[in-house]
N, C-alpha and C positions, 0 to 999 in steps of 0.2 A: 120413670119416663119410658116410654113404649121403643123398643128398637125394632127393624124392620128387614127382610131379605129386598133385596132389589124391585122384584116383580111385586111385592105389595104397596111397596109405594107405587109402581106406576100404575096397579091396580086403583091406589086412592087418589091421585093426580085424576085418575078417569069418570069415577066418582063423585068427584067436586065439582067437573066439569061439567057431565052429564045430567047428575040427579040435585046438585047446587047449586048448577045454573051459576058456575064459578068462571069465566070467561081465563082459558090458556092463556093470555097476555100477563091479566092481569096477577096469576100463580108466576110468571115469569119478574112481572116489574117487582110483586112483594120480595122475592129471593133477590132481585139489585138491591133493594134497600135496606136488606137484612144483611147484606154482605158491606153497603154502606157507613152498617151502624157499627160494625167490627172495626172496618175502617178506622170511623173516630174516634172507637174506643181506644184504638192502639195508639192513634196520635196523643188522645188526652193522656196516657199513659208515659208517654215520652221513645214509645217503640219504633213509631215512623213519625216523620217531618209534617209538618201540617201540608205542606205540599212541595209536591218531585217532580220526578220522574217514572212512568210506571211501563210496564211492557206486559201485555194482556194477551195470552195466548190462548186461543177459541179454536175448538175443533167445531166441525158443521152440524150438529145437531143440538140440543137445548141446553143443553152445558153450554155451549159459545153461544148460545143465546143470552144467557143471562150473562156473561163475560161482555156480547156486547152491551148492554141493559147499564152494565156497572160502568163501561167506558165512558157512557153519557153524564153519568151523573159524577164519577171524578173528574170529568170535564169543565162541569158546571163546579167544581170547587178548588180551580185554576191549575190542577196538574198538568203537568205535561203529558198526554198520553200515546201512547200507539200499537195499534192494534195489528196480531201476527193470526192469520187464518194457517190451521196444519190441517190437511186433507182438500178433497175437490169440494171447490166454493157453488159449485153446480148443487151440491148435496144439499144445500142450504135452503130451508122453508119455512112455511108456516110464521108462528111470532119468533121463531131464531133471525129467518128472513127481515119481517117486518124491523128491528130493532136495526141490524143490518142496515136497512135503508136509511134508518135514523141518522146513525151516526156518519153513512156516507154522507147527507144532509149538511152535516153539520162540520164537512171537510176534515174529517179528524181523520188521520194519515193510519191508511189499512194496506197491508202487503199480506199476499200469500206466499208462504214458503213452501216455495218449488226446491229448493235448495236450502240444508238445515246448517249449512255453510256461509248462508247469504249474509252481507257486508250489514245491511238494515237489522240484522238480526241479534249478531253482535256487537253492533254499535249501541243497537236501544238496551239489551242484556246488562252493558257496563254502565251505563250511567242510571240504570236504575233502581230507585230506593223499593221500590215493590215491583215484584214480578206476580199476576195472577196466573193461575191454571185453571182452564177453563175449556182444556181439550178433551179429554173422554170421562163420561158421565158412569151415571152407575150401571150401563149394560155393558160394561167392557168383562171381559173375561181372556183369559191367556195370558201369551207375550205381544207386549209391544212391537213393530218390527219398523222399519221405513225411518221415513222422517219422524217419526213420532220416538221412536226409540231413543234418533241422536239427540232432537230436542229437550227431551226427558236430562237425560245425559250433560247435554249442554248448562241447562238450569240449575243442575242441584253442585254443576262446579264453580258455579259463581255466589255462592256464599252469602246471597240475599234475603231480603226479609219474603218468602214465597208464603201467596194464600194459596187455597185450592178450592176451587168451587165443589161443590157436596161431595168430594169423592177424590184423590192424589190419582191422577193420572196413573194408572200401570198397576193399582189395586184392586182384587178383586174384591169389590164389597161386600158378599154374601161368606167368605170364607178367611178373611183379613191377611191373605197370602197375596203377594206379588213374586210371579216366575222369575223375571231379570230387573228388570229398570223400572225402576218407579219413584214417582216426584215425590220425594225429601219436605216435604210440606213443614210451616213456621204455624201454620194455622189453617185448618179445612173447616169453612162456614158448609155444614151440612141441609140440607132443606128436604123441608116435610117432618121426617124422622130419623134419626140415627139408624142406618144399615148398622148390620150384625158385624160384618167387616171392619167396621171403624172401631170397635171400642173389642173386638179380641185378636187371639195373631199377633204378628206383626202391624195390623190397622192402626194403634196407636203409637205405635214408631213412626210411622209414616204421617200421617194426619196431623201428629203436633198438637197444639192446643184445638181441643174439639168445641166447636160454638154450633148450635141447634138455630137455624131459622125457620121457624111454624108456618109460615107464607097463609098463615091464617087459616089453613084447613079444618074445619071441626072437627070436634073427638068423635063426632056421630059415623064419620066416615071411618076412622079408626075401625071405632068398636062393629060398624057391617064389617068389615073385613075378615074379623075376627083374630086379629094381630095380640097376640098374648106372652110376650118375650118384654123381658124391663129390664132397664138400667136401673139397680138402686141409684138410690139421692138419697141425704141426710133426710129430707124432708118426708119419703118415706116411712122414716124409724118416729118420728115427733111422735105419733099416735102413741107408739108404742110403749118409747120411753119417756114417761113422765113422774113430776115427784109426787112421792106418796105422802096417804092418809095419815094426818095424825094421831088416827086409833090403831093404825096398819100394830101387826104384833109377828115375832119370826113363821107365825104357822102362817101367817099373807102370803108367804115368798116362797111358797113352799117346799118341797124334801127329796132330795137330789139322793139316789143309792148310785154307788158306782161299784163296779164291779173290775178290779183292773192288778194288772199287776205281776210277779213271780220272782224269784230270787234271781238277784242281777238285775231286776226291771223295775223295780220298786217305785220307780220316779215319775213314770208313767201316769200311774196312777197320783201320787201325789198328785203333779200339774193340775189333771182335768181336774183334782179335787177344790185347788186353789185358785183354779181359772172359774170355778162353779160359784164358789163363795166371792170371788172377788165382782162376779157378776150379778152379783145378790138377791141368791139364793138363801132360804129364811133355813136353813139345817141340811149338810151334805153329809153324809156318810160314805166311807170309802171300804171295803170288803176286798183284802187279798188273799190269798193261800197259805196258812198258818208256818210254812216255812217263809215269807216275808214279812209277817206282819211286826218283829221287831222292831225291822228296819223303817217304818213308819209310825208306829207307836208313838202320841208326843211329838210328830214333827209339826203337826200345824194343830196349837191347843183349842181352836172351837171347831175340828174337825172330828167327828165320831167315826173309830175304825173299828174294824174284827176282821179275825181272821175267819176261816173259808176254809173248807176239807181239802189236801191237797193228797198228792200221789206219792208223797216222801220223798221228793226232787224239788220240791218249792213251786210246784204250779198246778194249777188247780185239778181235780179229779173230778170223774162222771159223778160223785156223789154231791157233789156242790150245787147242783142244779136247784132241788129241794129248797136250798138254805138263802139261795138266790133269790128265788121264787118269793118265799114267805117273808125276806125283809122288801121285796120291789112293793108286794104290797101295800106296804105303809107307805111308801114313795110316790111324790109323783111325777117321777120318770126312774128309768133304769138307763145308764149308762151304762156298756160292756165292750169289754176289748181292751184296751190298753196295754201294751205288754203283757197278754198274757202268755205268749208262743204261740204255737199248734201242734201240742202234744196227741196223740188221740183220745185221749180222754178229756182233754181242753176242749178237740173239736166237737165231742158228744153233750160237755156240758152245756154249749154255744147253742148249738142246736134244739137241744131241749128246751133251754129255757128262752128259745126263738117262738118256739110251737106255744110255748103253755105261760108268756106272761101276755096279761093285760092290762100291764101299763103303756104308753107311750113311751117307745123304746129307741135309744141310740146305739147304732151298731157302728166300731171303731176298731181302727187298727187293724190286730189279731183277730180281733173277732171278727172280721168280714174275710181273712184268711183263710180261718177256721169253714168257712162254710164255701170256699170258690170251687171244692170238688161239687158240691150240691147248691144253687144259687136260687134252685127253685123251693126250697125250704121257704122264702123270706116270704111265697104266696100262702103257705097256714098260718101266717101271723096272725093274731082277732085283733090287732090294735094297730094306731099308726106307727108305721118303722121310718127310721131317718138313718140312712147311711154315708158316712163323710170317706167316700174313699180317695185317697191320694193317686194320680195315676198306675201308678205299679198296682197298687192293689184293684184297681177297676179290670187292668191286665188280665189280673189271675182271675175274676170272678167270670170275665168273659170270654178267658183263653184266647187272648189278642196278642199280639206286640203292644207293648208299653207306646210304640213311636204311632202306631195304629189309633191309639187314643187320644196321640197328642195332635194327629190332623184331624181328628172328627168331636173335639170334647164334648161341643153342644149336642150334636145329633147322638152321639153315646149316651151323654147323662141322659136325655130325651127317651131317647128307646128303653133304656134300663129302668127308665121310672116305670114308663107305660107297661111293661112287660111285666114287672115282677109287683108292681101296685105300692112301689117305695116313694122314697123322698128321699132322692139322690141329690147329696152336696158333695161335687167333684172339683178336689181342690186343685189348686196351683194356681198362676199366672190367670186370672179373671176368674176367678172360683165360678163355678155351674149350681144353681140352685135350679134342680127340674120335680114337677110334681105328677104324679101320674096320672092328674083332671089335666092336664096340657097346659100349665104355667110354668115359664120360666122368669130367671131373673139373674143378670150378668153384675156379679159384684166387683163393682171398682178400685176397691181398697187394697193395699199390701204390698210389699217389694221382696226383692232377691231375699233380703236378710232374712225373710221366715223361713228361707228352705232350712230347714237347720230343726234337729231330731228334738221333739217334744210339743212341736208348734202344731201338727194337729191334734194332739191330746188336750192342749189349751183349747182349740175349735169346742172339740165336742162336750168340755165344760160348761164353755160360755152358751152353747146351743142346750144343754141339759139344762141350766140355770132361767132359762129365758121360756124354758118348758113348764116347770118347776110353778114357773111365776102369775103362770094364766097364757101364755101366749099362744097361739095355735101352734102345731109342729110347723108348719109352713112359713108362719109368720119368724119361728124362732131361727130356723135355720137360715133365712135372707137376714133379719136384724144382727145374729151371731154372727154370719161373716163377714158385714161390713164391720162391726165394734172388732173383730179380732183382727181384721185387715188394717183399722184405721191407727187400733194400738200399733198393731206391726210399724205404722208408720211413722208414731212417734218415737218409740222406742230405736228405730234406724237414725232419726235427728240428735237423739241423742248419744245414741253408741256408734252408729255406723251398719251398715250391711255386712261390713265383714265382721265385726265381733258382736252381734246382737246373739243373745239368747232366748230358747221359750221362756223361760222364766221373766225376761226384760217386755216382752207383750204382755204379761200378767201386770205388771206395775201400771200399767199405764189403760190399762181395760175401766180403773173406776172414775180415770179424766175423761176419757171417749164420750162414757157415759153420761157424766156432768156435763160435757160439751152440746147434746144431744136434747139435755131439756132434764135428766135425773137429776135431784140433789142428792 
């Protein structure tokens, strides 16, 4: 599903109207009646009462247009309603106007609040079973200030079932930050398109359950725009994962090298090994520093190890490059990073065999450590590179504040792809899948419980394994971090956020999958 900054949707609202010959009203009554159909959905649900009492607060521009739009027709399905204008009612035009007129029409009781105090205000507040927001639309940017502020304030202390018309009052939808006050939303029916705000940040704190109303605009409009940012959906992945051929044979799935590891880190590598196979991958081999490779030997029996020339400290030496090289060969992907430090002769081995393999390569962990004094190495690559950095590590490749990355993730992963010609998957909290042809894609899946040490080395398994298999890099790294997000998620139902482990997302990676359409 296509998500969108502010000004692209009112770029396609103009669009529709202009080159679709899509009449402004009629973009206004489809958003009443997509906001209608939430409505009954929540009554059929048992969430709100078949009918109440509702208190509809409309600021003067098309936001409270369609606020008024929806007065009319929970009118006509015998609520009680009444309608609260916040801002000058003078502001008021166009079809916001026109609808306006309707429901004066139709004597339905409209007060402006000159006063966020007033008696009418909190009278309707308490007895109502739904409160809408329908005050500031998606060009609001800043703080709240005035009546808008208290009202905001007002709302989210009375404990009621609140919608929000495409956008929570007090959010900025391009950035999913709200400075001070902003409406606490139970449900925001969004129209057109999901703003980028709604589904990263804080946006889904705020928003509540997100509902999409299309108000019917074509995809043709979209696609002029040139709007190329998605929400995964399951339904994205269906292509991808499906069951296989009954002549399929292990060489179908193809041959995962992973490169990973060092004394003390051993597990590292494991993981990605067992997150690769459990993602299925037709042969994974795993290659550590011959002072680890004891400690992995025999731990997972259809996994192939060896060890790796090491510096006689247990982690890997500039001589290892070579030996990299000529198994990634056979392979079809190279995994590298995982615990393996950033020795200097670690960092020289990284490097080198950045420049000189031509497989389809996953750079991880350490190994994007390894190269953040030099980030312009990752433009010799001859083949496609996929880097999964975790914030800290995006940090150090771009010599930022970690907290610098955490207000710009999108526009980071973006620029970082375009610049260095990767395939940046920037994890944490809505993981970033940005390409360096200018597609992104905002992953919805995962919770708190995956912050916890081994959970990206299972990423870059499952992204290695989904490479392995035929997928494109592109395709693997949006499908791998929905399946790792979504196991995250089962695995948190069944342990908890606080005691889930990487290894408890591994368990549940080959249900995901089966859920998805793989047998």
């Amino acid at each position: 599903m296509r998500v969108c900054l502010s000004e692209q949707m009112r770029k396609a609202d103009e669009v529709s109207i202009k080159d679709f010959n899509i009449p402004g009203i009629v973009l206004m009554e489809n958003a009443a009646l997509g906001i209608i159909k939430e409505v009954e959905k929540d009554i059929c649900n048992g969430i709100l009462p078949k009918k109440g009492h509702t208190s509809i607060i409309c600021g003067t521009g098309n936001n409270g247009g369609d606020g008024f739009a929806v007065a009319r027709h929970l009118a006509s399905m015998d609520w009680d309603v009444e309608v609260f204008i916040c801002g000058d009612k003078s502001r008021i035009t166009g079809d916001a106007l026109t609808n306006l007129q309707v429901i004066k029409k139709l004597n339905m009781p409209i007060y402006v609040i000159e006063d966020p105090d007033m008696v009418e205000l909190d009278r309707s507040l308490s007895r109502s079973q739904l409160i809408i927001d329908g005050m500031l639309g998606t060009g609001f940017r800043g703080r709240l200030r005035g009546n808008y502020e208290a009202v905001v304030e007002k709302i989210n202390k009375q404990h009621k079932f609140v919608l929000s018309i495409d956008n929570p009052t007090g959010l900025n939808c391009d950035t999913g930050f709200a400075e001070e006050s902003c409406i606490k939303a139970d449900k925001t029916v969004t129209l057109g398109l999901p703003k980028i705000g709604l589904v990263i940040n804080d946006g889904p704190y705020y928003c509540g359950e997100l509902s999409v109303c299309g108000l019917s605009i074509p995809e043709e409009v979209y696609e002029s725009i040139g709007i190329r940012r998605f929400l995964t959906e399951i339904d994205d992945l269906r292509s991808l994962i499906k069951p296989r051929k009954l002549n399929n044979h292990k060489g179908s799935f193809g041959r995962v090298f992973i490169a990973a590891g060092s004394k003390g880190m051993e597990g590292a590598g494991l993981l990605a090994a067992k997150a690769a196979l459990r993602s299925g991958a037709g042969i994974v081999e795993l290659a550590v520093p011959e002072g680890a490779f004891d400690a992995v030997r025999g731990k997972i029996p259809v996994l192939i190890t060896r060890g790796l020339s090491d510096d006689g400290e247990g982690c890997l030496s500039f001589k290892c490059c070579e030996e990299i090289l000529f198994e990634a060969e056979k392979a079809s992907v190279l995994l590298i990073g995982p615990g393996i430090r950033t020795t200097q002769q670690v960092k020289e081995a990284v490097a080198n065999t950045i420049i000189n393999c031509s497989k389809p390569l996953v750079l991880d962990a350490d190994g994007l450590n390894a190269i953040s004094d030099e980030p312009e190495i990752l433009l010799k690559r001859p083949e496609t590179t996929i880097i999964t950095p975790h914030p800290g590590e995006m940090a150090r490749l771009m010599d930022v504040s970690t907290s610098e990355i955490q207000q710009n993730r999108l526009e980071v992963a973006e620029n970082f792809a375009n610049k260095y010609k990767v395939i940046v998957v920037l994890k944490g909290y809505r993981t970033i899948i940005a390409a360096p042809w200018g597609e992104t894609w905002i992953n919805p899946t995962g919770n708190p419980g995956m912050a916890t040490a081994g959970s990206g080395d299972v990423l870059g398994g499952v992204i290695a394994s989904f490479i392995a298999q035929g997928m494109s890099p592109m395709e693997a790294a949006v499908c791998g971090a929905y399946i790792h997000g979504a196991a995250g998620d089962r695995a948190a139902e069944k342990f908890g956020q606080w005691g889930m482990v990487a290894s408890d997302i591994i368990k549940y990676i080959p249900h995901t999958i089966m859920d998805i359409g793989g047998m």
